[in-house]
N, C-alpha and C positions, 0 to 999 in steps of 0.2 A: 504494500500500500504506500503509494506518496506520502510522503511528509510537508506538513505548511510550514515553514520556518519563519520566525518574527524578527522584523528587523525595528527595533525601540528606538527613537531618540532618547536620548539621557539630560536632566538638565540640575538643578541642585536643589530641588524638591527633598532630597533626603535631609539637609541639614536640617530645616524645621521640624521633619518627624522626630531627629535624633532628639533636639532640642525639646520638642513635646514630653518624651519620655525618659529624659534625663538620663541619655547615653551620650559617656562621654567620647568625642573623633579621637581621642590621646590612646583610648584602648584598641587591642589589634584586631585587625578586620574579624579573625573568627570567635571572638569575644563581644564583639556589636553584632555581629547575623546571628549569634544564638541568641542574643537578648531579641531581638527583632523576630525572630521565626517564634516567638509568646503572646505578640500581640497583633491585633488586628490589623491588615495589611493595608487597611483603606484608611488608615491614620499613620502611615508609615511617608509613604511618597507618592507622587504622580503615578512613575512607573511601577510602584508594586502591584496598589491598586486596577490598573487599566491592563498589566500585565497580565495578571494572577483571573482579571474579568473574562480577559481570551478564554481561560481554560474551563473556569466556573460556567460561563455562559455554552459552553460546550461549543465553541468557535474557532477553536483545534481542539486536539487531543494534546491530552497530559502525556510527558513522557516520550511523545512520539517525532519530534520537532528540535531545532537547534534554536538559539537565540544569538541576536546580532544587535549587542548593545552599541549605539553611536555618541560616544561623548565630545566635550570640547575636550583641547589642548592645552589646559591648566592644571596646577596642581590637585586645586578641590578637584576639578573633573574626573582625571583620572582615578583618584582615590574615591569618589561616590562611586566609579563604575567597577574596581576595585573589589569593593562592600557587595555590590547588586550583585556580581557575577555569582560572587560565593552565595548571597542567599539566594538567587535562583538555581542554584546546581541543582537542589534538592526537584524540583521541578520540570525542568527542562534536559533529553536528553545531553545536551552540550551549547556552553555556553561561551562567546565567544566578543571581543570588546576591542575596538577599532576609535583612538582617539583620532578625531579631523583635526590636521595641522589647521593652525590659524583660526578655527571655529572657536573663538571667545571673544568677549564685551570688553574687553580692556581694549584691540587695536580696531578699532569701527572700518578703517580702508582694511584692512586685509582682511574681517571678518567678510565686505562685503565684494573685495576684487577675488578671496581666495579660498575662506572658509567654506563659503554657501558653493563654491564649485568643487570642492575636494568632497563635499557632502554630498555631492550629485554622484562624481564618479563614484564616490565607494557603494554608495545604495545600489547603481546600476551594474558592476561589479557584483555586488553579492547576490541580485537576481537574475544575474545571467551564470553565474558559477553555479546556483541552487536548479536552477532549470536545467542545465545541463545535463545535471543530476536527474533530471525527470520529478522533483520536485516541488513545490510551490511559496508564494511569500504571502506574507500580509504583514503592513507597515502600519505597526501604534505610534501615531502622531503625538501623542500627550506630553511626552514628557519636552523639557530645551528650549531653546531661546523661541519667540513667536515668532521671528522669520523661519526658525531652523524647521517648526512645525509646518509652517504652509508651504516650505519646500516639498518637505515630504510628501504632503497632502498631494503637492501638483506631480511630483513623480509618479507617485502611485494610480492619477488619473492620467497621464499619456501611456506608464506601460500597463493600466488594466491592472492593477495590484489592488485587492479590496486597503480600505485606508481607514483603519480605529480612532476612537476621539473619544476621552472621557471628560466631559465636562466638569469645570467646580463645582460640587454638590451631588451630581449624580454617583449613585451604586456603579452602574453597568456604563459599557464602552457603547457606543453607535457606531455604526460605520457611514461614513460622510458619502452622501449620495453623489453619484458621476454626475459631472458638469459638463456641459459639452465643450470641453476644450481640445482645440488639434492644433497642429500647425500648419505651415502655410509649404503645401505641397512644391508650390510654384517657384519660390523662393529657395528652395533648397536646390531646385532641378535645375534653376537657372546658375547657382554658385555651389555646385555640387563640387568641381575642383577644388574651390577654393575650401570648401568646409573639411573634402576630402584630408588636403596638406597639411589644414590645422589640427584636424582630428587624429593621424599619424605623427605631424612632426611636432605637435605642441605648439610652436609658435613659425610665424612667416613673415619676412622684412616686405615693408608693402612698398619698397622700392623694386622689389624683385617681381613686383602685379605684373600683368597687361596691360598696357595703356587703357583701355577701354572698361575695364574692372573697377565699376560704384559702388563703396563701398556703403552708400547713405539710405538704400536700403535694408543693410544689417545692421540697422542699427536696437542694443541688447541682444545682439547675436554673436557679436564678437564686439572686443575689447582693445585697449590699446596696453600693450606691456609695457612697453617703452614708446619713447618719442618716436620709432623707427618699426616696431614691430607691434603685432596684432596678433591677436589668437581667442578663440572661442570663449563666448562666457558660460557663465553655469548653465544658461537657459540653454546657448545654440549648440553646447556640447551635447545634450539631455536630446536638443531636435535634432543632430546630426545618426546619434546611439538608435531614437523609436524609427524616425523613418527609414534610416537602414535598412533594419529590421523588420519594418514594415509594407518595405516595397518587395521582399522577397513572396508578399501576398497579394498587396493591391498593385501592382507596378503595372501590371497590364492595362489597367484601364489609362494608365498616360503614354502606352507607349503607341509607338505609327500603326496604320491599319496593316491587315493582312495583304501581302504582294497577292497578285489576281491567280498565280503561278504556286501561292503558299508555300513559298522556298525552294529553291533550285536543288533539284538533286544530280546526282552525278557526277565523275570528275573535273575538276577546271584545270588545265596547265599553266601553270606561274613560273613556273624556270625550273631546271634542272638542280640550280644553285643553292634553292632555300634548304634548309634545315627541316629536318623529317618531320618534327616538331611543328613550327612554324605552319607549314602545309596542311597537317591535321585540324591544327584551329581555326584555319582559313577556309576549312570545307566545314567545317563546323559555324565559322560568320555566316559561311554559304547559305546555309538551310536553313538560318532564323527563318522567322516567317514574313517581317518587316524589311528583310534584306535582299535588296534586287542583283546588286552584284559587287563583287571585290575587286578591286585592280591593283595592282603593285605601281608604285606612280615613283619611285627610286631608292636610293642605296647611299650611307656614310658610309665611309671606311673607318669607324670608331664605335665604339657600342656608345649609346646613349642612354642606358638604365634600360628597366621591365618592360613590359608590354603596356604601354599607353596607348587611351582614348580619348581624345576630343574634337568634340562641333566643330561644326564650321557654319553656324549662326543656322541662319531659315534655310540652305541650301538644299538637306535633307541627307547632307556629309557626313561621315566620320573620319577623321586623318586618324589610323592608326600607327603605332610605329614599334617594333622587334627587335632588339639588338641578341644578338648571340656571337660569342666569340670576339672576334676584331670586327663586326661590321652592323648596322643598321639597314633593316629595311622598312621601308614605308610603304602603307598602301591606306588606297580609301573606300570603304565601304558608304557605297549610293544604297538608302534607304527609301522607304515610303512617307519618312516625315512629313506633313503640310506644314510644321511651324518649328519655331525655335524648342517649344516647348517639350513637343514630341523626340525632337532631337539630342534635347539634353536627357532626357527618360530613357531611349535607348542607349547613352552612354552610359548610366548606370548601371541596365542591366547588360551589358558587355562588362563593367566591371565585377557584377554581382559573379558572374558566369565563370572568368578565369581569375576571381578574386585568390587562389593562390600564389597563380604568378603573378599579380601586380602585390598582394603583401609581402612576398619571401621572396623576393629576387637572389641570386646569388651573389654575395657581395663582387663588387668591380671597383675597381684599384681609382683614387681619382692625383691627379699630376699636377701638381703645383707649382707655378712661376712666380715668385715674389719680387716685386722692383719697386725701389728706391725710387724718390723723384729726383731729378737734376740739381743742379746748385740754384741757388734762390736767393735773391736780393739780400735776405734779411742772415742768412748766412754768412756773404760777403762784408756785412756790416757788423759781426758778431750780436747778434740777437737772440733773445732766448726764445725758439720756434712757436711751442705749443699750438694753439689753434689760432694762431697770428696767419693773417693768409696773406703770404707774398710772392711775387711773380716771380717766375724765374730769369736770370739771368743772361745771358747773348752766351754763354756760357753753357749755362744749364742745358739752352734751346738744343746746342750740339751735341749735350751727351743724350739728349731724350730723341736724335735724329738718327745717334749710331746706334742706338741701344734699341730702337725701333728695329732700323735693317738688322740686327743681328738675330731677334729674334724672329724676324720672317723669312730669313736662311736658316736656322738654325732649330726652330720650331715651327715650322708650318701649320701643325694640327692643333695649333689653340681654337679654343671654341667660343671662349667668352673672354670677356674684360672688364674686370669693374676697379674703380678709381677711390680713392678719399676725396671728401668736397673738397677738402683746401686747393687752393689755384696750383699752388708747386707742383701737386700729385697729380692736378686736372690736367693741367698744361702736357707735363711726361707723359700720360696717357693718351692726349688725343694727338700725340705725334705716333706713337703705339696703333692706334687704331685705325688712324690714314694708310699708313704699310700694311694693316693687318685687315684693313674692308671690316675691321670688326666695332661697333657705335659701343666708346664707354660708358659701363652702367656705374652710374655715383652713389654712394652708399657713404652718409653721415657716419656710423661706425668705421668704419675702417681710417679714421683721422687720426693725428696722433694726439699723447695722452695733453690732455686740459690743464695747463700750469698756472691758471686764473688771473690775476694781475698782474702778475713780470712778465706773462706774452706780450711779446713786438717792441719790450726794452732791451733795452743792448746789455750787456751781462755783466760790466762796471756799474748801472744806473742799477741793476736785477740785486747786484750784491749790497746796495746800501739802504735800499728801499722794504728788498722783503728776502732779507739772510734767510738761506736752508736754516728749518731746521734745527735745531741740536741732535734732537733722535728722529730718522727716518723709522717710521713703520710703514707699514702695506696699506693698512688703513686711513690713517692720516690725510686728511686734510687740507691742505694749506693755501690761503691768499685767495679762497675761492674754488678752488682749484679741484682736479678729479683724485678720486686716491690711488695708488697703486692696483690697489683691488678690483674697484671700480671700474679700470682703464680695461684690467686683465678679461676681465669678466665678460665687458662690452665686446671687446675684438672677437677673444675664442667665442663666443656664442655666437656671431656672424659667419664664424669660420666654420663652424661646425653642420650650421645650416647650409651653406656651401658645399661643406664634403656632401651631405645628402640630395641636394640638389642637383649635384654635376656628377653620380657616379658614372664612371666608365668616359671622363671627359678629361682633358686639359683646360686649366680656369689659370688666369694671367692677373694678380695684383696688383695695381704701383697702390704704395701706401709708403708709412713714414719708417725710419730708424725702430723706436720703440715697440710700433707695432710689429713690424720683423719679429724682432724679437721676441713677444711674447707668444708668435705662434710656433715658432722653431721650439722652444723650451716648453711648450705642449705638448708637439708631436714625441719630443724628444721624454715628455713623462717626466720632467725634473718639477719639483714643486716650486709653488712659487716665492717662497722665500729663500731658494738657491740664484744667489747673484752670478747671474749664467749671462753675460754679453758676446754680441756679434758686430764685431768693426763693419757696420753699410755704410760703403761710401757712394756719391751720388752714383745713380741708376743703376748699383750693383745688381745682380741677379744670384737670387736665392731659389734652387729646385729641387723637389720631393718629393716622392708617391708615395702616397696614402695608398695603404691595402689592410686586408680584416686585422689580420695580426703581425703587420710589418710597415715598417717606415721607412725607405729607401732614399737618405741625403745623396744627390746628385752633384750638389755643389753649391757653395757657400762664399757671399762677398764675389763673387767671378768679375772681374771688370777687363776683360779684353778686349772689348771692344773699343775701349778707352786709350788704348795703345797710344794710337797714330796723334790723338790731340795731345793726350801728359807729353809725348814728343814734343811737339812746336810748341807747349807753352816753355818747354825747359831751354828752346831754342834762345 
């Protein structure tokens, strides 16, 4: 027989009962559950009460069920849920107590950017692990803070989970009658990618969008982490997990009508070339029902990651694309869509379909070029850089002209290029990107680190105005400025989203000194209060691949390219 398992909010209901009956918190937890299992449960707490009504009222079975206490991340919390577990042992097959980071009344912003979300996952979490199981839940809303409870409540009404409530005063629980709440089918199907990236990568830099990608629609759907990146809120992670889930049943009714033909059967020839693989799922695109026909439309010579699907707006298109081994192919599946809407629907269920290969790809190695910007005015003048934006030099211009041709002989197969906004790094780059037909993409993170006030003073003015320091630490502070941490924090976290971004690609940096720096001494796994530096001199080149369990240094500081001018200036 299934089991209902109870997922409880916790909230500090117990103090006052303790208080009531003069037990005191100083004695050990199983010296207050034995005083406590003598008296009346409905003068005890929220949750004994509304608890213990589940099982009185015959609304599960005793015994036969786990419990999944949810408290905040404080110390009472933890120690009221503590107290609860042990006195429900006696009750509940297995009892088990999950504190949500950030879910307390003391920090109001993280309760509401990060507790009521971490409160989503875990609930959705434990009723997709219990279902797995063949299983079922019901969620006692009673106990916790009064938002924590009408989270719950609305959980429980998008995935269909009956939802308890015991009023003040009342004996017995009620269960809170379904509301008709859904979500907005349309809206998801339209930014299906995008929810897709944030719902696997956790967070997406909205410099890395589409040009065309409005965000002013999702708005309560997603959030802003940073000044530079956005990722899911509690609500649009909660509608990215039901509709998921929920279009593996209704999706048909958004998806394009049936081909006149009801899916082509029989072999189709695509080349001798493809992969045995590849072929099988492409006769499998063949015979949806919505799909008139597939055509291979070309070929990279680089893998560019798993099996990807995306629109191509009203057309009635799919641009697919395959990387295996060293190479990509592309093709496009012509559907029966009439509109944008049906098109983004069949994307999904093309994802829904080979949803293996696009989750578990096999890792693929990503190739890293780090560059330096050229010499820069404010260089020349001895200036303290920081986020000081100054141009480069007639100087500069030539090392960002040879350092361009070298890497278009020397790497051809870069595939992207993104820059720091500062002008020094902009400048470098978009002599890079004229050689290379490749448009640099600008990305605020990747600047160098923020020295706040001594930026754009000369380093005599820097020394008498705002002295280092006595004691550097990581965290620190000073003159406005970013901390060590902060700085470290910003870059690798751009970098990282990067690696996943671009697997199976070469990706081309210009960014600053520091910033080098801290991602070498990442890759490299040294912590970061290991004072690890790397002499970059203008437009050096720094190269590494990233692979699952290997980091391969290609080469570090390289300035050969620089030859022929250090020459004629020594002249």
């Amino acid at each position: 027989m299934n089991k209902v398992n109870v997922i409880a909010t916790v909230g500090i209901s117990l103090l006052g009962g303790l208080k009531r009956h003069n037990i005191s918190m100083d004695l050990p937890d199983e010296e207050i559950v034995n005083q406590l299992l003598r008296v009346d449960p409905h003068t005890i707490c929220a949750e004994a009460s509304s608890t213990l009504s589940l099982i009185r009222d015959q609304l599960i079975e005793e015994e036969s069920q786990d419990l999944y206490l949810l408290t905040s991340d404080t110390p009472d919390g933890e120690r009221i849920a503590s107290i609860l577990k042990l006195y429900f042992q006696s009750f509940f097959r297995q009892v088990h107590v999950f504190a949500i980071e950030n879910l307390n009344g003391e920090k109001p912003e993280l309760f509401k950017n990060e507790g009521l979300r971490n409160l989503v996952k875990t609930i959705v979490q434990i009723v997709r692990v219990t279902s797995n199981r063949g299983d079922r839940c019901v969620i006692n809303a009673t106990g916790g803070y009064k938002a924590q409870i009408s989270f719950a409540g609305l959980i429980g009404q998008v995935l269909k989970i009956p939802v308890y409530y015991q009023f003040e005063g009342f004996s017995s629980v009620i269960q809170l009658p379904e509301m008709p709440i859904s979500f907005d089918y349309k809206i998801w199907l339209k930014h299906f990618r995008l929810f897709w990236d944030l719902y696997h990568l956790g967070v997406v830099s909205v410099k890395l969008l589409p040009k065309h990608v409005d965000l002013s629609p999702l708005s309560g759907l997603i959030e802003y982490q940073s000044k530079e990146q956005i990722r899911l809120s509690s609500v649009g992670w909660l509608m990215h997990e039901v509709l998921w889930n929920q279009f593996k049943e209704h999706g048909r009714l958004y998806l394009p009508p049936v081909a006149e033909d009801g899916g082509q059967e029989g072999e189709q020839k695509w080349g001798s070339d493809l992969p045995l693989h590849l072929q099988t799922v492409l006769q499998t695109i063949q015979r949806l029902p919505f799909v008139t026909s597939v055509q291979i439309v070309g070929t990279k010579e680089q893998v560019s990651g798993p099996m990807t699907f995306i629109g191509q707006g009203d057309s009635g298109i799919i641009r697919g694309s395959y990387g295996h081994e060293q190479k990509t192919w592309l093709f496009d599946i012509q559907t029966t869509a009439a509109d944008e809407m049906q098109v983004n629907a069949a994307v999904v269920e093309l994802h829904q379909r080979f949803e293996p290969l696009v989750q578990t790809p096999s890792e693929k190695s990503v190739e890293f070029i780090l560059v330096r910007h050229g010499q820069h005015v404010g260089e020349k003048e001895e200036r303290i850089e920081g986020w000081a934006d100054f141009e480069l030099t007639d100087v500069g211009h030539k090392q960002a002209k040879l350092v361009a041709q070298y890497l278009k002989q020397n790497y051809p197969s870069i595939d992207v290029l993104y820059t720091s906004s500062l002008m020094r790094a902009r400048q470098t780059a978009e002599h890079i990107g004229r050689e290379l037909e490749i448009q640099p993409l600008v990305l605020d993170d990747l600047r160098a680190m923020n020295y706040g006030k001594p930026s754009g003073l000369t380093k005599k003015e820097a020394e008498i105005l705002y002295p280092v320091p006595p004691r550097q630490v990581i965290f620190n502070r000073a003159y406005d400025g970013e901390s060590e941490l902060e700085f470290h924090r910003r870059v690798i976290e751009l970098f990282y989203e990067l690696v996943h971004r671009h697997q199976g690609q070469t990706v081309c940096i210009v960014t600053h000194g520091r910033a080098i720096n801290a991602i070498l001494k990442e890759v490299m796994n040294l912590p970061l209060s290991h004072d690890f530096r790397v002499d970059s001199a203008d437009t050096s080149i720094h190269h590494f691949v990233m692979r699952q369990n290997q980091t391969l240094l290609r080469c570090i500081n390289h300035t050969d390219h620089l030859v022929a001018l250090q020459m004629d200036a020594a002249k």
